[in-house]
C-alpha positions in Angstrom: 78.4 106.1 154.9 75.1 104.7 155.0 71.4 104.8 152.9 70.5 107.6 155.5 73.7 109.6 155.5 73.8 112.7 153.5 76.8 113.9 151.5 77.9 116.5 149.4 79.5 114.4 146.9 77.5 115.4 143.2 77.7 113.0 140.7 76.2 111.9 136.9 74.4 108.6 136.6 73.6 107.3 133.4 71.4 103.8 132.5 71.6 102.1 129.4 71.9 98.7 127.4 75.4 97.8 126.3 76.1 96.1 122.8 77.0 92.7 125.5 73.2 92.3 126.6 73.8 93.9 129.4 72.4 96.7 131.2 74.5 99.5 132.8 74.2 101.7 135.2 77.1 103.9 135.2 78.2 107.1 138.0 80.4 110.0 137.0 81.7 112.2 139.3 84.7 113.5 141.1 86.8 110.7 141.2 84.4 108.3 140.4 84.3 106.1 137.6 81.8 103.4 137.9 79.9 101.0 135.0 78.1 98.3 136.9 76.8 95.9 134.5 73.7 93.8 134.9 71.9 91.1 133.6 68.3 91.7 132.2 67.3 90.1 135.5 68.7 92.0 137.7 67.6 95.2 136.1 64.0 94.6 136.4 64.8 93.5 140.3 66.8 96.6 140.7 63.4 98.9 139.0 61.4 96.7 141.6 63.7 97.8 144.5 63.4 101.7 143.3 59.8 101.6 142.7 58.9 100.0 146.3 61.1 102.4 147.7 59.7 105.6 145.8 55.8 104.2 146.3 57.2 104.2 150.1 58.0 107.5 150.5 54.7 108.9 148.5 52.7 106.4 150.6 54.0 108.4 154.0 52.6 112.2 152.1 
């Protein structure tokens, strides 16, 4: 499956700091259990990557 490929598969995400400094992004669905953990860093990278990609997609309306 790729960034193009649609699926069926619903799932819950959920974002938030952990009491480690740390900030989580964590997916809930069926069977799926996932915490990824990131530094501070990497969070504001991964906001960067989500933002360029929404401002993308508005850019083409």
């Amino acid at each position: 499956m790729g960034i193009n490929s649609e699926s069926d598969v619903a799932a819950n995400i959920q974002i938030g700091p952990t009491t480690e400094g740390m900030v989580r992004i964590y997916i809930e669905g069926e069977g799926i259990d996932l915490p990824m953990d990131f530094s501070p860093e990497e969070a504001h990278e991964i906001a960067e990557e989500l933002m360029a990609a929404a401002k993308t997609i508005t850019a083409g309306k």
